[in-house]
N, C-alpha and C positions, 0 to 999 in steps of 0.2 A: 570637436567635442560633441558626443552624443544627444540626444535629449529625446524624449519620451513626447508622447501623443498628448498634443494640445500644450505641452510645455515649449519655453524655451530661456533663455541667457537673460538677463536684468539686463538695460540700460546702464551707462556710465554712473548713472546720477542715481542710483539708486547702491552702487556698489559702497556704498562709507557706511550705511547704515549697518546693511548686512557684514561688512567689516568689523561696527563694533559690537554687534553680539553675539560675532566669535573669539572674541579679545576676553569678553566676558567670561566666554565658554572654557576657555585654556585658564583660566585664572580660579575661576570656580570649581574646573574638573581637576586641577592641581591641589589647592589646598583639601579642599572638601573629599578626594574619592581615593581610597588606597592604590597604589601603585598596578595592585592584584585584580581592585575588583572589575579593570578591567576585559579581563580576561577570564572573569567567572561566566560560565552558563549559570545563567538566569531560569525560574521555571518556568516559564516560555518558551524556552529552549529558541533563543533569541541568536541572532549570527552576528559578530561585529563585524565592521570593513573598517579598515586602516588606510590611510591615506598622509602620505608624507608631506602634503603641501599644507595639509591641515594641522601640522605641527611645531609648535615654537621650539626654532634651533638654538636659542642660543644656550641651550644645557648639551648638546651635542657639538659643539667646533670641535677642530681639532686640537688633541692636548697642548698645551704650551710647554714650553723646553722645562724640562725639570720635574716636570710631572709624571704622579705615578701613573704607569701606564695599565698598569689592574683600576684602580678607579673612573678608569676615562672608560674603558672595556664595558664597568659596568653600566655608566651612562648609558652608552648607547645600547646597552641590552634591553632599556625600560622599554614597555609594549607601548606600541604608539597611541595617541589618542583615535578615537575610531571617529571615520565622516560621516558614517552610515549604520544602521541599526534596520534588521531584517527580520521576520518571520514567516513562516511557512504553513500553509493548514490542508493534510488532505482531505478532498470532497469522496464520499463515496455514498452510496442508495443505504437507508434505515438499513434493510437487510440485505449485504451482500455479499453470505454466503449462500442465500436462494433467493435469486432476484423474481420479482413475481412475473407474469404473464404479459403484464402493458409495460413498456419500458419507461424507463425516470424519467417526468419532465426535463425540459431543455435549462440549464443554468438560468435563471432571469438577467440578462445585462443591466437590468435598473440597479441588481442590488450591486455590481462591480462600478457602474457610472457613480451612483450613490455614494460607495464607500470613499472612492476617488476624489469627488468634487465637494467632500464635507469638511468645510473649513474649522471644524473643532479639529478634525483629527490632521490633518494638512499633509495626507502621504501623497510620496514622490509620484509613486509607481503601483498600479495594483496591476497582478499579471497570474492569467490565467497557463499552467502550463501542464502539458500532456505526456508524459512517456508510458510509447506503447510496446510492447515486445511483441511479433505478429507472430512468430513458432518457437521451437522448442529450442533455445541455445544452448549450444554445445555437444548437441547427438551424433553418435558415430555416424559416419558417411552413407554406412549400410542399413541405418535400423529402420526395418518395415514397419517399427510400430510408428516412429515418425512421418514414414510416410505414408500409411493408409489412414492417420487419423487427418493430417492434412485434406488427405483427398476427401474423405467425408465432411469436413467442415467447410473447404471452399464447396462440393456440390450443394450441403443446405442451403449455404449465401447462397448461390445461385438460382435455384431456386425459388428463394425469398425474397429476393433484389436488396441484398445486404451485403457488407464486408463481413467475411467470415470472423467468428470468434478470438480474441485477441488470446496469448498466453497470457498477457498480464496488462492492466492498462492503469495507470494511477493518474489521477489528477487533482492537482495544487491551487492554490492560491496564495499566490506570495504578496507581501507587504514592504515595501522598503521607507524608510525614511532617516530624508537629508539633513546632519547635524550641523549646527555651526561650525565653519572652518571645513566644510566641504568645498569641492567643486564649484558645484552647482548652486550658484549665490541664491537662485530667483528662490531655488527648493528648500533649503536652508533656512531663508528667512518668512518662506510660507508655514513649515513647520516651529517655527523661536516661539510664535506664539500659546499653540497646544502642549508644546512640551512644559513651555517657563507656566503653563495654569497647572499641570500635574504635578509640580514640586523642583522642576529642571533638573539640569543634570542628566547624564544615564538613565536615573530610576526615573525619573520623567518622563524621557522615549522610553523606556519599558513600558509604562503606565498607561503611554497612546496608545503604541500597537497592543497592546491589552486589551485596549478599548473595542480597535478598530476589529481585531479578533472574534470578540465577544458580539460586537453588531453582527460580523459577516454568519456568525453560528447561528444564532437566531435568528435570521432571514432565509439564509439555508434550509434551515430546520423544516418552515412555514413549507418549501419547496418540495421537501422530500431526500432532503438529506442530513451528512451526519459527516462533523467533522473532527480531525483528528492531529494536535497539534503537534509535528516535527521537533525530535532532539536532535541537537549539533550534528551528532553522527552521521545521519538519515538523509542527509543532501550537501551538497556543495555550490560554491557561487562562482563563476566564471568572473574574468574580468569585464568581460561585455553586459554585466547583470542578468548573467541566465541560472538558471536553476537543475541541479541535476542528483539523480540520486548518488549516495556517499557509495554504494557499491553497484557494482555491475554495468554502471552507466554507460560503457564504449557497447555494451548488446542493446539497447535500447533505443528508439527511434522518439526524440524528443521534436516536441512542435509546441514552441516558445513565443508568446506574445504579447503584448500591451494591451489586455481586451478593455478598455472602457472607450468611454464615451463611443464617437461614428465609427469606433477601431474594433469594437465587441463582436466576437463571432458568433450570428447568429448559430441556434442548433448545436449549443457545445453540451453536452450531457456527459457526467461523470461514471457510464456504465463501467462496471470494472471487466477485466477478464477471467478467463476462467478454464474448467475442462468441459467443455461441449458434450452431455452424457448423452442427450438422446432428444427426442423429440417428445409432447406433448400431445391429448389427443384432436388438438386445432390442430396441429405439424407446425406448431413453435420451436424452436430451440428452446434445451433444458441445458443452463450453464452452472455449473458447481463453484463456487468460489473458494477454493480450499485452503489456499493461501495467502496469509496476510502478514499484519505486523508482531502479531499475537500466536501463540499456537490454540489450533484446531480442532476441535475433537469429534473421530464420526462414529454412529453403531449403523451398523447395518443387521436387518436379520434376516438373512435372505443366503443364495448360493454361493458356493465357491463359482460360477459362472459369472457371477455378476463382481465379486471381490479380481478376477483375475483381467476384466474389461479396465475395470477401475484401474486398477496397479498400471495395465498398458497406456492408458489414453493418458495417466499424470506424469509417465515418465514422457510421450510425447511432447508435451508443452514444457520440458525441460528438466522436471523434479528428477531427484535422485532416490531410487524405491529400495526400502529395506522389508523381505516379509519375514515373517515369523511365524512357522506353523508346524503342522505337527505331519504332516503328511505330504514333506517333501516332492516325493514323487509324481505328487497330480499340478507342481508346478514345473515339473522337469520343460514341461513343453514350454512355457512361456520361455525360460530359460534358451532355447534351443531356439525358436523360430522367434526370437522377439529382435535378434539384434542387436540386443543390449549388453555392453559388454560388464565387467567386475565394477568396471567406474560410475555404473548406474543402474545396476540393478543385483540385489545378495538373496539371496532365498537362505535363512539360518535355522536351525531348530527351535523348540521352544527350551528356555532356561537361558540360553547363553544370552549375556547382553549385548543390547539392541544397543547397534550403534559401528559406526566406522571410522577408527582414528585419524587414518588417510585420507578420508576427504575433509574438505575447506567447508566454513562455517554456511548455513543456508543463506542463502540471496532471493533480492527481486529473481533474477533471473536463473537461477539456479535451485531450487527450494524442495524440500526436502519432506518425501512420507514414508510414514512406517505404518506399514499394514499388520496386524497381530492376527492372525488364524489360526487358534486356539482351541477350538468348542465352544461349547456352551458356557462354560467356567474359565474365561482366562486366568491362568496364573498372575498374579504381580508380576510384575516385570520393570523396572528403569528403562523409561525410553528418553531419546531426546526432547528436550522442550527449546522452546524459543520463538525470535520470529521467520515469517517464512517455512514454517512445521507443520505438519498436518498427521495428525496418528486417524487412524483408523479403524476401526472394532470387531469380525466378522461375529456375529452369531448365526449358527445355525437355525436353532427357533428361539421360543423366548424363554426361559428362566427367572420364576420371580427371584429368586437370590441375587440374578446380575440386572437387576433394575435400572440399579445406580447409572449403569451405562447408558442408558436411552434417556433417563430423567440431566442428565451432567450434561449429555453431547450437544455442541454447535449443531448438530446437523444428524438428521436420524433417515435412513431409508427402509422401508416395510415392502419385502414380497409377501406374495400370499401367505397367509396364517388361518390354521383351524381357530373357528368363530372363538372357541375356549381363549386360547392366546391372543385374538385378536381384542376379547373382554378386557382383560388384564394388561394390555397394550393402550387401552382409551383410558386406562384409569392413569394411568401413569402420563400418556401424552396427553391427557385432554383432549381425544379425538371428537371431532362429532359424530355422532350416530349414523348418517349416512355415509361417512369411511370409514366407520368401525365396520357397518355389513359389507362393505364393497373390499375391503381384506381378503373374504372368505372366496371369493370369486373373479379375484386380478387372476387376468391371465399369465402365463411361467415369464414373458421380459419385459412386465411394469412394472414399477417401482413407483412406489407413493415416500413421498420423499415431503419432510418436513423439518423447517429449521427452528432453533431456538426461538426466534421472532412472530412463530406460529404461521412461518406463510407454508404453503401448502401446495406441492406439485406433481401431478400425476406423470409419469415418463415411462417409453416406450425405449428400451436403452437397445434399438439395434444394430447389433453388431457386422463390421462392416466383412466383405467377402474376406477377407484375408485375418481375419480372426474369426471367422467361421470355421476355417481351414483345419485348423489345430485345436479351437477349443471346440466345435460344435457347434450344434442348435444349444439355445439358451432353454435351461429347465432347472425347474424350482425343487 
C-alpha cells in the first residue's frame, strides 16, 4: 500500500474509530445525497475517486433465484460511493503572455508545507506537478522550420547557461482528500474532522478543498502568481495518484511529486513556455506566450517580415497556422521552403472562412493560429475560438478606425511608426513618452512589444540563417 511523505497506515488500535465514521459516512451519503449527485461536477471542477472497498455490498449480492434480473442490473449500475475528492489549480506568472525581463520567484515550499500540515484543512496530499513539451509535436520529419528554430533556441541556452525554451510548460497544484471508507484509514480520519465542521458529506469536502484552494491563491498571489482552477476535462488521475493533462498527455514529459515538507523542490518556478521571438537589448530571451486555455488575441503593426517569422517559429513549437491574406504570393515562399506540409500549414484568401474541418480540436500540444493579413482594414471574418487559439492581427500602419484592435488585443507588437502614428498609438496604448519617441527611431527588426498587463519588451527578433534564406534581411 502506498503512502505519501511524512504519512503512514494507523495502528490496530486506532482502526474501530476510523471504522465508525465511515459507517456514518455510507449511511449519511445514502439517505441524505441523490443517487446523481454523485457524479455531478461541482464548480470546483472537483474529481471524484471510487473505490470498491469503500462500498457497503450488501445492495449489490448476487440476485437471488427468482429475481428480476433488470432490477439487480440496476443495482449494480449505481455510481459508487467516492474515497477520495481531488482538485487541481494551475500556477502561472501575473503576466504570461509577456513574461518580464527578471524571471518569477521560485514557488515558496512554506506555502505547500503550510497548506499540507494545516490541520483545519487535513489534506492527504498536496503535489506539485509539471508537464513540459520541450519541441514541437508532431512535425513532419523534414520541416526546417522545426529544425532551425530548435537550433536557435538550444544555441541561446547555451549561451546563457539555461535549458532552452520549452514549447509548453504547465504547472499544477493538486489537492486530494481522503473520505471515510477510504483506504487509507490514518488520512480518512485526519480529514472526518474539517469536513464534518463544513457541514459533511460531499458538500463538506467540496467546502475544504475550497478552502484549501482559496488559501493556496492568495499565498500565490503575494509571490507573483496567478491561478487557475481545472474542469473535469482538463486532467486526468492515474491509479498511482498522478495527474495528467485530459489531452495530449502521451507528448508531454510529466515530472510528478509530493513537494511538501523535507520532499519540496527547491527552485520550482511555474515559468510557462512559449515561442522564443528574439532577444532583448541585455541578449535576454523574448518568449511569446501565445497559447493558453483561453483564446488569444495579437495586433501587430509592423511588416509582413516579421508576421511570416511569427507564422514559422509557432508552427515549430507544434501549432497548426492558418493565414489569411490577400497577397497570396509573398507567402508562396514560406509555403515552399518551410516544410510544412497541408496538415499544418494553409495560406487561404481573404473572404473564405477561416478554418479546417480535418483537423482535430486545439490541444496543449497541438494548438492552433490564425494569422489574418488583411491591410489596414481587416474584413470580419469567423475565426476559430477556443482554448489553446491564438488569432493574430497584421497591420501595416496604424488606422484610427481599426483601433479597436490594439485597444482588445492580449498582446500588441509596434515596429517603427511615423511620430504622427506613434501619437495616436500612446493615446490608445497608454504609452509612456519615452516609447512613444523611441517608435520613430526602432531600428527595421525591434519590435516593442506590450501586453494587456502593460509589461513592456523591447526585442530584437533575429532571424535565423535559414530563414534569411527565403525571406531576407528583415525591413520595416
Amino acid at each position: 500500500m502506498r503512502t505519501f511523505a511524512g504519512m503512514g497506515l494507523v495502528p490496530a488500535g486506532q482502526f474501530t474509530a476510523a471504522s465508525g465514521v465511515a459507517a456514518a459516512w455510507r449511511l449519511r451519503t445514502r439517505r441524505k445525497q441523490p443517487e446523481t449527485a454523485v457524479a455531478e461536477t461541482p464548480s470546483m471542477a472537483l474529481r471524484l475517486g471510487g473505490n470498491s472497498a469503500g462500498i457497503a455490498g450488501s445492495d449489490d449480492q448476487r440476485p437471488r433465484n427468482g429475481r428480476d434480473k433488470s432490477s439487480n442490473t440496476s443495482k449494480r449500475s449505481r455510481p459508487p460511493i467516492p474515497d477520495h475528492v481531488s482538485t487541481v489549480l494551475e500556477i502561472e506568472p501575473v503576466d504570461a503572455v509577456l513574461c518580464s525581463a527578471d524571471p518569477p520567484v521560485p514557488i515558496p515550499p512554506e506555502i505547500l508545507a503550510g497548506l499540507h500540515e494545516d490541520p483545519l484543512l487535513g489534506l492527504a496530499d498536496v503535489r506539485l506537478v509539471q508537464h513540459v513539451q520541450p519541441t514541437g509535436a508532431g512535425l513532419p520529419e523534414r520541416s526546417q522550420a522545426g529544425a532551425s528554430y530548435q537550433s536557435l533556441n538550444q544555441d541561446v541556452a547555451r549561451r546563457l547557461g539555461t535549458d532552452p525554451v520549452p514549447a509548453t510548460r504547465l504547472t499544477w497544484l493538486a489537492f486530494r482528500l481522503e473520505l471515510p471508507g477510504s483506504r487509507r484509514h490514518a488520512l480518512a480520519a485526519r480529514a472526518a474532522g474539517p469536513i464534518l465542521a463544513r457541514g459533511g458529506g460531499i458538500a463538506g469536502a467540496h467546502r475544504t478543498l475550497d478552502k484549501a484552494a482559496r488559501a493556496a491563491s492568495a499565498k500565490l498571489a503575494l509571490a507573483g502568481y496567478r491561478t487557475i482552477t481545472l474542469a473535469d476535462s482538463d486532467y486526468t488521475t492515474s491509479p498511482d495518484g498522478g495527474y495528467r493533462p485530459g489531452s495530449g498527455s502521451d507528448l508531454a514529459q510529466t515530472h510528478d511529486g509530493s513537494y511538501t515538507g523535507t520532499n519540496t523542490a527547491p527552485g520550482t518556478r511555474a515559468t510557462p513556455g512559449g515561442v522564443l521571438i528574439g532577444m532583448d537589448p541585455a541578449h535576454r530571451p523574448v518568449t511569446l506566450g501565445l497559447f493558453h486555455r483561453r483564446t488569444l488575441s495579437t495586433a501587430i503593426i509592423g511588416s509582413l517580415h516579421l508576421a511570416q517569422i511569427l507564422a514559422l517559429r509557432c508552427a515549430a513549437v507544434g501549432a497548426r497556422v492558418i493565414v489569411e491574406t490577400a497577397r497570396q504570393a509573398e507567402w508562396d515562399a514560406v509555403l515552399l521552403h518551410s516544410g510544412l506540409d497541408a496538415a499544418r500549414l494553409i495560406v487561404q484568401p481573404v473572404g473564405r472562412p477561416v478554418g479546417h474541418p480535418g483537423w482535430p480540436m486545439p490541444s496543449m500540444a497541438t494548438p492552433l493560429l490564425v494569422l489574418r493579413d488583411c491591410g489596414a482594414r481587416p474584413p470580419y471574418a469567423e475565426v476559430p475560438r477556443g482554448p489553446w487559439t491564438s488569432i493574430v492581427t497584421l497591420l501595416p500602419y496604424f488606422d484610427p478606425r481599426t483601433a479597436g484592435y490594439l485597444r482588445d488585443a492580449d498582446l500588441v507588437g509596434l515596429q517603427r511608426l511615423p511620430r504622427e502614428e506613434a501619437a495616436m498609438a500612446r493615446h490608445v496604448l497608454s504609452l509612456p513618452d519615452k516609447d512613444t519617441a523611441a517608435l520613430a527611431d526602432l531600428p527595421d527588426p525591434m519590435v516593442l512589444w506590450r501586453s494587456r498587463k502593460r509589461t513592456m519588451r523591447y526585442c530584437e527578433f533575429a532571424p535565423t540563417k535559414w530563414e534569411e534564406a527565403f525571406l531576407g534581411e528583415p525591413v520595416r
